[in-house]
C-alpha angles and dihedrals in degrees: 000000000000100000100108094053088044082060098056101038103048091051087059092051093042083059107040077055090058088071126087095209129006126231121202090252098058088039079057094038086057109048084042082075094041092054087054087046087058088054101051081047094066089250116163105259096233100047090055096051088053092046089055088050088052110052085037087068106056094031096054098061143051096307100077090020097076099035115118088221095036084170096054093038087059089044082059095049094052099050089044087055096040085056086051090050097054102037117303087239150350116307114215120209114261106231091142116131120054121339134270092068119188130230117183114190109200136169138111122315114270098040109110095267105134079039092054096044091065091044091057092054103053089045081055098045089054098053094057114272134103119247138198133194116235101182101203097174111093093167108064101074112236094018085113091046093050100048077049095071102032090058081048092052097038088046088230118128111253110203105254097245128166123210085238085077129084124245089242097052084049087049099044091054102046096088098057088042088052086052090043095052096037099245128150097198125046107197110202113202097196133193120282132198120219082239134017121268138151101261084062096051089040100061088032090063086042096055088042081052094058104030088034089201124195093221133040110172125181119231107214138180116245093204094070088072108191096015099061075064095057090038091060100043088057102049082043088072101034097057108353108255130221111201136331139235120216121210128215120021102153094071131078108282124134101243101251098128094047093051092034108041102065089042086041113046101015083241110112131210117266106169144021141203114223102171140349095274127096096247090054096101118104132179111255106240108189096203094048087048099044073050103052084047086062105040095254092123120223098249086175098064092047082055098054091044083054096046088050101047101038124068117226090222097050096043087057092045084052100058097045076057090057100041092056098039089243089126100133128187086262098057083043089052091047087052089056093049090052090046087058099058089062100069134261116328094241098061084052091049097055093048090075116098112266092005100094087074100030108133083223101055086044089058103042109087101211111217107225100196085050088101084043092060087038096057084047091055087049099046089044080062121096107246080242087064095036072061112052108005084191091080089061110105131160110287083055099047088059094050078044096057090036095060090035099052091241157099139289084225091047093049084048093045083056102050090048090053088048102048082049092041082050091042110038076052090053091054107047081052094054108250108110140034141295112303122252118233105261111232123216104246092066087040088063088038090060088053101043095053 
């Protein structure tokens, strides 16, 4: 989402790092750019020209005039201000007080809501609490439907509405059905309009006066930019708003809302959508995102994806795999599946430090359905060979490409990765012996599986 701004950002940095000593006017000349760079970025006009006054005002003075890395020590003071700007820092839900708690997502039709609302449940239900889906909006046709499934698929009970009852019956029972089903959270996906208007507040205050929720959060698109800004301001005053999720990310917007919406309307950003899935959900962390934006990377959240997708027991069986050289084809099928678990490879990717801008990463067109192709090599494989990948000769490797829809090259391309994956391993763990260097071109074969 943010590349574009990244871009920008980081070649005015790379440059105020070229000189020995700043001056107030190359300090100015640089965050004249940044402050373009805001702009292009869909940026509100008047935070970024805050934002500029902000960080003017501790980089021109003795502050960065005595530092000994008067570059790097701007660079700080910009990331330090870009964190203030969204947030400061993560904001947790408030479902404090006696259960059931109510949570009403609002915002205009189109924006993620039904969506969100399964995602929140199953971020709630792994944190420990016990959800239930209240669906509030009887106009869109198939809304009920939806949250339906997603409650099927989440495991999570959904209130049996029909589109012949009205939001604020709905409303008026969830709290008896919330009791009834054991649930501590009741999430209301309620109706949205493709534009604001006063039929639409005005049901949205009736159903707060009757659930009476501690949090309504708007869902809102990232890619509108601007208008996601002026979205949330109104539906601030309309029915005081207490944080917002943003859509989306994962697409192609500037940024603007993201930087614009906390400084703007007072309401931060709590969540954000990073892809269609239900696990696509992810806590909005001001400072690893100020840092992303920079090229700093956000190490942390690689870490809890980690954390979340591998299990402790199975990590520990698979170094003593790896210690004593038993790492078969099936252990190396189950580590791709977990891999898998984490996102695409290149949103890891660009959550290493210096990564996110590297001309290389920017080139390599990652093939996402390469660790499909690889599992179905895999699969297509005897459990004997899964076993011991030694015994697969040629013959073998042929039957192997035929069943997997494959190639023989690819098949080969596989079992190479594989014997480096087991070895490198060996190594790191110390049994084995010194590590060669790893040329690039195995480096892009790996990649390319």
């Amino acid at each position: 989402m943010f590349d574009s701004l990244s871009t920008k950002l980081q070649k005015v940095f790379r440059h105020l790092k070229g000189y020995g000593k700043l001056t107030e006017q190359n300090i100015q000349d640089a965050l004249r750019e940044v402050r373009l760079a805001l702009l292009e970025a869909d940026v509100h006009y008047k935070v970024a020209k805050d934002f500029i006054a902000k960080v003017a005002e501790r980089a021109v003075g003795q502050e960065v005039m005595r530092s000994l890395t008067p570059g790097q020590q701007v660079i700080k003071i910009v990331h330090e201000s870009l964190t203030e700007l969204m947030g400061g820092t993560a904001m947790p839900l408030d479902l404090s007080g006696k259960p059931p708690q109510g949570i009403m997502l609002v915002g205009l039709q189109g924006s993620g809501k039904t969506t969100t609302a399964g995602k929140l449940a199953r971020h709630l239900s792994k944190s420990g609490r016990k959800p239930c889906l209240i669906p509030a909006d009887v106009y869109r046709p198939a809304a009920i439907d939806q949250l339906i499934t997603l409650g099927r698929q989440l495991n999570i009970p959904v209130y049996a509405a029909s589109s012949r009852d009205k939001p604020e019956e709905i409303a008026a029972s969830a709290a008896a059905f919330a009791k009834e089903s054991q649930s501590d959270v009741m999430l209301v996906d309620t109706a949205g309009r493709l534009h604001i208007d006063t039929e639409l507040m005005d049901e949205l205050k009736r159903l707060k006066n009757i659930l009476h929720p501690k949090e309504i959060l708007l869902v809102a698109d990232a890619m509108t930019g601007q208008d996601a800004v002026q979205v949330a301001g109104a539906f601030h005053d309309a029915v005081g708003l207490t944080g917002v999720i943003l859509t989306k990310l994962d697409g192609d917007a500037r940024g603007g809302a993201a930087l614009s919406i906390k400084a703007v309307t007072g309401c931060p950003i709590k969540f954000v959508g990073v892809g269609e899935k239900l696990d696509a959900l992810e806590v909005f962390h001001p400072d690893r995102m100020s840092s992303r934006i920079l090229g700093m990377g956000d190490v942390l959240s690689i870490i809890e994806k980690a954390q979340e997708a591998f299990d402790e027991k199975e990590a520990l069986d698979l170094a003593r795999k790896f210690q004593d050289n038993s790492f078969s084809l099936d252990d190396f099928r189950r580590q791709l599946r977990q891999i898998k678990k984490l996102g695409s490879l290149e949103s890891i990717l660009k959550m290493l430090p210096g990564m996110g801008m590297l001309k290389e990463l920017k080139k390599m067109q990652i093939d996402e359905k390469a660790l499909v192709r690889t599992e179905a090599i895999i699969n297509s494989m005897t459990k004997e060979e899964r076993r011991d990948a030694s015994i697969i000769n040629a013959s073998r490797k042929r039957r192997i490409a035929m069943g997997s829809g494959t190639s023989v090259q690819e098949v080969n391309q596989l079992l190479r990765s594989y014997e480096d994956a087991r070895r490198m391993m060996r190594q790191v763990m110390g049994g084995g012996k010194p590590a060669k260097k790893v040329k690039k071109k195995k480096v892009k074969a790996f990649f390319s599986l």
